[in-house]
C-alpha positions in Angstrom: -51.0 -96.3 57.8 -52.0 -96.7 61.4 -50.9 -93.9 63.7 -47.3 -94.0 64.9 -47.4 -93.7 68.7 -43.6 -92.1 68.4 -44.6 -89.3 66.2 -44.6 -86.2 67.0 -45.0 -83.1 65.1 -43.7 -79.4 65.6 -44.8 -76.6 63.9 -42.8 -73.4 63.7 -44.3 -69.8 64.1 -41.9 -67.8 62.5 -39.9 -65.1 63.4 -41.1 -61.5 63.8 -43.5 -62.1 60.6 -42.2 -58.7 59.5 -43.4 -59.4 55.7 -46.6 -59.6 57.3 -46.6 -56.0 59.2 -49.0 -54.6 60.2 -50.5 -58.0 60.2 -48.8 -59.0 62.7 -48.2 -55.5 64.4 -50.3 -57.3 67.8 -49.8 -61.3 67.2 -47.5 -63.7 66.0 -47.6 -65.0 62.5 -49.5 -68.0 63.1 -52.5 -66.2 64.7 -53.4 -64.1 61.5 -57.0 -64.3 60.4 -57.7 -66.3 57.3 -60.7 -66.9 55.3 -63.0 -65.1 57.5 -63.2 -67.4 60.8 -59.9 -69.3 61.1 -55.9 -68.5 61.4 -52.8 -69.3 59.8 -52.2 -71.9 62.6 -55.3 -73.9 61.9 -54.3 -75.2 58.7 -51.4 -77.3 59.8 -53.3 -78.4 62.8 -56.1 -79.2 60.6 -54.2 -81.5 58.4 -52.2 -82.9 61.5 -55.9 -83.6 62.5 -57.1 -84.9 59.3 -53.5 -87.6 59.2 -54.5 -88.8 62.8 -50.9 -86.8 64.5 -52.7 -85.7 67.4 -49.4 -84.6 69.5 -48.3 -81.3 68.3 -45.7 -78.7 69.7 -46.1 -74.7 68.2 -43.4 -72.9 68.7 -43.3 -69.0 68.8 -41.7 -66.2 70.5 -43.4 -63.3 69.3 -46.9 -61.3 70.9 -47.8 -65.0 71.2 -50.9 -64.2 73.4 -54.0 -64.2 70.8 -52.3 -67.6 69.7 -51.6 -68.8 73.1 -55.8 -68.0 73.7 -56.8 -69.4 70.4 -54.7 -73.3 71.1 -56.3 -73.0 74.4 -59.5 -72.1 73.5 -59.6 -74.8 69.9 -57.7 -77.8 70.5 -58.8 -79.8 73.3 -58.6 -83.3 73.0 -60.8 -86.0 75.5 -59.4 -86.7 78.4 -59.3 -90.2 77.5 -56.3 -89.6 74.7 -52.7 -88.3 74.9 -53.7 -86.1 72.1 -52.4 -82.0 72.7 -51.4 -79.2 70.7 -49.6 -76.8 73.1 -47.5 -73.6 72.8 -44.1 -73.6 73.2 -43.1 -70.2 73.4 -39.0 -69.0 73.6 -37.6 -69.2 76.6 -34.0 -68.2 78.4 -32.3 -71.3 79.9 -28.8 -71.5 81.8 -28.3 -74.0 78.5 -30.0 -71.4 75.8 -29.6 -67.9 77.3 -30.5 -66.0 73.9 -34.2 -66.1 72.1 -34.8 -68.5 68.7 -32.3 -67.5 66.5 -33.5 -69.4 63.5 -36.0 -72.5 62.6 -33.6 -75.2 63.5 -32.3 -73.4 66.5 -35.9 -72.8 67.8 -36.1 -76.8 67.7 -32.7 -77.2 69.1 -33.8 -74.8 72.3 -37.1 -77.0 72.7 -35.2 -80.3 72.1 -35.5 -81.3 76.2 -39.6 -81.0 76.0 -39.4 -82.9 72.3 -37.3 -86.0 74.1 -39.3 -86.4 77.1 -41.8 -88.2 74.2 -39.2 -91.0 73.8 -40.0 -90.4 69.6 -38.3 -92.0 67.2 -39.7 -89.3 64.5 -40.5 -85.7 63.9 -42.4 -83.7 61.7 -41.6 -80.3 61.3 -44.1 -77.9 59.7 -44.6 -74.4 58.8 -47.4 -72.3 60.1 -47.7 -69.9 57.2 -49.0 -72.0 54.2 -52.1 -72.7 52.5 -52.7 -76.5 51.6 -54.0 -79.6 52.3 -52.3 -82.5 52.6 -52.7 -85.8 54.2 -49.4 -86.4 56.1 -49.4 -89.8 56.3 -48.6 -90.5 52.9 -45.6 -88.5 53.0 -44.2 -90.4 56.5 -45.0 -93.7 54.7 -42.5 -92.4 52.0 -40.2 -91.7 55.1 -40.5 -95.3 56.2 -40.8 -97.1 52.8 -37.0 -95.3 51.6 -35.4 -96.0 55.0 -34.3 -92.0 54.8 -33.1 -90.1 57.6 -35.0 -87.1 56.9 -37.4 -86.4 53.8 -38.5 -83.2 52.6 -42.0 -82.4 51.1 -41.3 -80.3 47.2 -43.1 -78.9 44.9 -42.9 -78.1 40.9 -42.4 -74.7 41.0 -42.5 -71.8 38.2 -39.1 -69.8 37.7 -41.1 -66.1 38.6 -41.1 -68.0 42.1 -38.2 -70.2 42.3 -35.7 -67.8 43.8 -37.7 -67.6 47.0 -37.5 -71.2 47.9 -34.7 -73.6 48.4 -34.2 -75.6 45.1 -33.0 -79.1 44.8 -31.9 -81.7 42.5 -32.7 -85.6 42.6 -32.0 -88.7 41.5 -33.9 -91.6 40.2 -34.5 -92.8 43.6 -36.0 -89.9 45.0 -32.5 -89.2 47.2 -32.0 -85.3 46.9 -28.6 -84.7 45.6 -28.3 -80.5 45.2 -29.7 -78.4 47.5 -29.7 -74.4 47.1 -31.2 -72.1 49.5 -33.1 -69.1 47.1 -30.2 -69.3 44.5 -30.1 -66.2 42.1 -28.7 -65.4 38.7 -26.9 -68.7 37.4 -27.2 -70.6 40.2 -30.6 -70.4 39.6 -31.0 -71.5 36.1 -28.1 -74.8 37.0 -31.4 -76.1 39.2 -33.3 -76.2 36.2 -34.7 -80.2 36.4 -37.1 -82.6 33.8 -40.1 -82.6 36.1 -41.9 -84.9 33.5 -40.6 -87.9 34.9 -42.2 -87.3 38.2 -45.6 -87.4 36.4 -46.0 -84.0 34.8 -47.3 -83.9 31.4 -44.5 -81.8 28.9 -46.4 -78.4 29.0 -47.0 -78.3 32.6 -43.3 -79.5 33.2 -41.8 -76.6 30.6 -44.2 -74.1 32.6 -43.0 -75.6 36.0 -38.8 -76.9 35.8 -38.1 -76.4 39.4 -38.0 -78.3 42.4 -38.5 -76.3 45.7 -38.5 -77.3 48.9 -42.2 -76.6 51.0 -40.3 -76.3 54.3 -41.8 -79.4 55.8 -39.9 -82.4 56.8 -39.7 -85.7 58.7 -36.6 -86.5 60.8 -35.3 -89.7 62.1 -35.4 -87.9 65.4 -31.9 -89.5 66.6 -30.3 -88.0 63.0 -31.8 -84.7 63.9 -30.7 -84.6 67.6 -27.2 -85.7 65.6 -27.6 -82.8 63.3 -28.1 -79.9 65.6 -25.5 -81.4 68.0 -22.5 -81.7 65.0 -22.7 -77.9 63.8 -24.1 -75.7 66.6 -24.0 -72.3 64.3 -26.6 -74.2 62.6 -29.9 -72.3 63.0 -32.1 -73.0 59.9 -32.9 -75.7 58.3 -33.1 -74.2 54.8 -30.0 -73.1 54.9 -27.7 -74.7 57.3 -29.2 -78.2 58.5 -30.6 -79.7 54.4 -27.7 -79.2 52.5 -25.2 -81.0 55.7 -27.7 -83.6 55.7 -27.8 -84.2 52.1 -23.7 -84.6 52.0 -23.7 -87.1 55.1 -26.9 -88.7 55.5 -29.8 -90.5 53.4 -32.6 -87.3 52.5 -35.2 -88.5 50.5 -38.0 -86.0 48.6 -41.5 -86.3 48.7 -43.7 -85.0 45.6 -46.4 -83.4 46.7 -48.2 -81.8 43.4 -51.6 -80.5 44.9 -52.0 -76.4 46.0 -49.7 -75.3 47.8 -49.4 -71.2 48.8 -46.4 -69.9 51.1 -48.8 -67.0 52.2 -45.4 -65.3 53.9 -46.2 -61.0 52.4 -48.9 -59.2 52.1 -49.3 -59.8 48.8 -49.5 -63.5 48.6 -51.8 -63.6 51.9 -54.1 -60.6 49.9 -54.1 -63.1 46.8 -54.8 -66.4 48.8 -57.6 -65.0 50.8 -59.6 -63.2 47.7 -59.2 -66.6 45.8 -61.5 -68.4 48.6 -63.9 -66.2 46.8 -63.3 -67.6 43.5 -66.1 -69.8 41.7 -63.2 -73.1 41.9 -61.1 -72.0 44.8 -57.3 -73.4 44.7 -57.8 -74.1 48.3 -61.5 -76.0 49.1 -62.8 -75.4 52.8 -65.8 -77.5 51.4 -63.8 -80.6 51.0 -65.7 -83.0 53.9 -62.6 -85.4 53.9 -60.2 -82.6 54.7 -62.0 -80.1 57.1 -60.4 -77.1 58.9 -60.9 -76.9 62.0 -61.2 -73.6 64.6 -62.5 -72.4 67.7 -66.3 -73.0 67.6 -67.6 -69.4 68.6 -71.7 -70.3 68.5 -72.2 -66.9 66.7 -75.7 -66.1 65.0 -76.0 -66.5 61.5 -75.4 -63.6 59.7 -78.3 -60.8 59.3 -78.2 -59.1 55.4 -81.1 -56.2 54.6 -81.6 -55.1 51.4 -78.3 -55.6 50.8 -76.2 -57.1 47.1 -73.7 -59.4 47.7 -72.0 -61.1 44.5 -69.1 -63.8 44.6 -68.2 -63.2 48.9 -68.1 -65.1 51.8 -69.9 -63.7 54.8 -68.8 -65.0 58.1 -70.9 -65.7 61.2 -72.7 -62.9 63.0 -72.4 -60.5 60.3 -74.7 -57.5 60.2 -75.0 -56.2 56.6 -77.8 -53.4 55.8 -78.1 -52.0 52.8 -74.3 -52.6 51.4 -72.7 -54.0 48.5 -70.4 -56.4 48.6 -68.4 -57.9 45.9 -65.4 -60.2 45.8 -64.6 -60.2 48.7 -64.2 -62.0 52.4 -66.4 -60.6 55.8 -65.3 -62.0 58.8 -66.9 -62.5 61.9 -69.1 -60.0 63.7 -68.6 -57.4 60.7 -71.6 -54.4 61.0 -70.9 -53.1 57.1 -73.9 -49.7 57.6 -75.9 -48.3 54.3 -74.8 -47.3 50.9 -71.2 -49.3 51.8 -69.0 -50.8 48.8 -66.4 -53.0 49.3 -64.7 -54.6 46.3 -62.0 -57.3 46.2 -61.2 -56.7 49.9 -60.8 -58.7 52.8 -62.5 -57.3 56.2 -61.6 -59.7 59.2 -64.4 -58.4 61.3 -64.4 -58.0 65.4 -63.7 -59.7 68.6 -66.8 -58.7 70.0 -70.3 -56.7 69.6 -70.7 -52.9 70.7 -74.1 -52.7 73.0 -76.2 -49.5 72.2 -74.9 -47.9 75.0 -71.5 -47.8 73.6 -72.8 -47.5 70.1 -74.1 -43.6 71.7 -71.2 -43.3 73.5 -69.2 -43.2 70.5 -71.7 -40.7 68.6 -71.3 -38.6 70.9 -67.4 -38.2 71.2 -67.5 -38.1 67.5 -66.2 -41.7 67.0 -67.0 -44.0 64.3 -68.4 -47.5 65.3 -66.7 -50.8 64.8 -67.6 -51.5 61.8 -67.5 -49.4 58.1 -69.9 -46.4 58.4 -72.6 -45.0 55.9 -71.5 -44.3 52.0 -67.6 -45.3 52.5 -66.4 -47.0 49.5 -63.3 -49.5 49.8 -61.3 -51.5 47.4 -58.3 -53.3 47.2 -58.2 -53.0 51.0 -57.5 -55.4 54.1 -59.1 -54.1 57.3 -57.9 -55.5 60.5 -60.3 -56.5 62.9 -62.0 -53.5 65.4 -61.5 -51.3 62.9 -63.5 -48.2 62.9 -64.0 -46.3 59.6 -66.0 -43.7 59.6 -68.9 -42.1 57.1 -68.4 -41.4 53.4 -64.5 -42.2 53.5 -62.8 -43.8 50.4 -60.6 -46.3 50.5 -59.2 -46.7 47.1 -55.4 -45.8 46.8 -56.8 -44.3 43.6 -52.9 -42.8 42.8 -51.9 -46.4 42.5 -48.7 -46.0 45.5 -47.3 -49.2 46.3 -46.0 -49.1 49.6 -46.5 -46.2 51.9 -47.2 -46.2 56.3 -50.2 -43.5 56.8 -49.8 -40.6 59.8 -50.3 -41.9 63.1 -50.4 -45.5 62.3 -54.2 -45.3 61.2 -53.4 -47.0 57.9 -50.7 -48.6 55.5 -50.1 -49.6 52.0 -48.2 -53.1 51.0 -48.1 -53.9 47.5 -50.2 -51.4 46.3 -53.0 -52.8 48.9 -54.5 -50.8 51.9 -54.3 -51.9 55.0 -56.0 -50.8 58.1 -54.9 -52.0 60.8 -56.2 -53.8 64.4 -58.2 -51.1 66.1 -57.5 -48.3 63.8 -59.7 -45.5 63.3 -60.7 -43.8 59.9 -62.6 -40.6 60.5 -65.3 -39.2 58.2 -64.4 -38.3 54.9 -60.8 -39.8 55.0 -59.8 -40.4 51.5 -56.6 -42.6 51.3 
């Protein structure tokens, strides 16, 4: 489907990303490293990309600078197009005096820079999953069924249904239930037959849910209708689906490829260490779908007498004499001599000590950027600029689950350690 030239697309950063702390302790949601070399945010951008939707709003309201540099810095389209992703970042108006107060009030505040466009549709994304998808099949469905907005689901398993907003349809596709994370026996009345949307009988017993991905296409007049008729409503999950699937025509899309809402620690943990995986879930090798990011022109990465089994290494890596093992280096890691690191994910630095400071720091007693001599590490995610010193251990070997170290220096989310942005871990620290 050619592109539509009154399309536009608007992806939402999330609130404070508090699921995500310390993550997100010093940026917004969508600015998280990922995989070694990108963020969050380039994933919906990439497939906006990849579908040929080259106009793009991100909205965001919180430590929005590293994301505001990274748009600025990534997406620059010729001069020759009307192509732009730009931020759209919260802000007080004699209309709108109070910040976003939820997903469909942040579009509601921005509506005035959305209409200048002259669109006659919207896609809304998130910019906290892990997928690929080629949008234009889903706005064709949006066109094709004549719906005023259609949402993008998913078979889901019951461990995970109760986080997502469930929904029932009929044999046209037209969503007739909607529940926002239903518990209990609400829950089990969203039970569906997914086998009729193509599911074999195993995988639809294993999978008898329908949840909603958080991504939709609006008939942008229905949606300026929407917001306009109920203004308490300030998510779409909750407030703006279910009064659109009682007045209006709302349509779902299958999509049944891998999809991750990468939301806690936990699930963001999981995602990255499967990039890692002999068959990833999620391919960054697929040439027909690339990811895009900022293009840094790093070295390639330097590895002495090193092991290193079932990792990726990112640009400009320095890596003497360590061991690495399923796990995810990002950019401009130094990892020093007799290192281990196991099932971790180390985002690496924003820039490269000189020698200079590399003394400086010996001398004050400060560990390098970097992970010094002997430490051992496991389980672990270590913020970028981090500093951990010689022969400390990193293991959470007493198994806590959630914990926030003295100081700030370190946490624990889901039984994971986390050190984060610019932390320092002295010699010998044993978490």
């Amino acid at each position: 489907m050619p592109a539509n030239p009154k399309l536009l697309a608007v992806i939402l950063g999330g609130g404070a990303g508090n699921r995500l702390y310390p993550l997100t302790q010093q940026r917004s949601k969508p600015a998280v490293p990922l995989g070694g070399k990108y963020r969050l945010v380039d994933i919906p951008l990439s497939n906006c990309i990849n579908s040929d939707i080259l106009r793009t709003f991100v909205l965001t309201q919180y430590n929005s600078a590293s994301l505001n540099r990274h748009i600025a810095q990534t997406y620059r389209f010729s001069q020759f197009s009307n192509g732009f992703v730009e931020i759209l970042a919260a802000e007080q108006t004699p209309e709108n005096p109070q910040w976003f107060q939820g997903t469909a009030d942040a579009v509601r505040q921005v509506l005035p820079h959305i209409r200048d466009w002259g669109i006659d549709t919207l896609l809304i994304l998130s910019g906290d999953h892990l997928y690929h998808m080629d949008y234009r099949g889903f706005l064709e469905r949006h066109h094709q069924s004549n719906a005023d907005v259609t949402v993008s689901v998913i078979p889901c398993e019951p461990r995970a249904a109760s986080e997502f907003g469930l929904l029932k349809i009929d044999e046209t596709g037209r969503i007739v239930e909607f529940k926002e994370k239903p518990k209990g026996d609400d829950l089990l009345s969203m039970k569906v037959d997914t086998t009729h949307l193509g599911l074999d009988a195993q995988e639809a017993q294993r999978r008898p849910f329908l949840a909603s991905m958080g991504i939709y296409v609006f008939k942008y007049d229905q949606l300026e209708q929407l917001l306009r008729e109920d203004p308490a409503a300030i998510d779409f999950g909750k407030h703006i689906i279910p009064a659109a699937i009682s007045s209006r025509h709302v349509q779902a899309f299958l999509f049944d490829g891998y999809w991750e809402d990468i939301g806690t620690i936990g699930a963001f943990y999981r995602a990255n260490l499967d990039l890692t995986s002999k068959i990833p879930k999620f391919n960054l090798f697929d040439a027909e779908a690339p990811v895009y990011t900022r293009a840094r022109y790093l070295p390639p990465s330097k590895i002495e007498e090193s092991q290193i089994n079932d990792s990726i290494i990112s640009d400009g890596c320095i890596i003497n004499g360590a061991k690495v093992t399923n796990s995810v280096v990002g950019l401009r890691s130094r990892i020093y001599k007799g290192v281990q690191i196991d099932a971790s994910f180390m985002m690496g630095a924003d820039f490269y000590q000189t020698f200079d400071e590399m003394r400086s720091d010996l001398d004050k007693g400060m560990p390098r950027v970097g992970i010094g001599e002997g430490t051992i590490i496991k389980h672990a995610i270590i913020d970028k600029n981090a500093r951990i010193g010689k022969n400390a251990r990193l293991l959470n070997e007493a198994g806590i689950a959630d914990v926030d170290g003295p100081g700030g220096a370190y946490f624990i989310r889901d039984s994971i350690i986390i050190v984060p942005k610019n932390a320092v871990i002295p010699d010998g620290m044993i978490i």
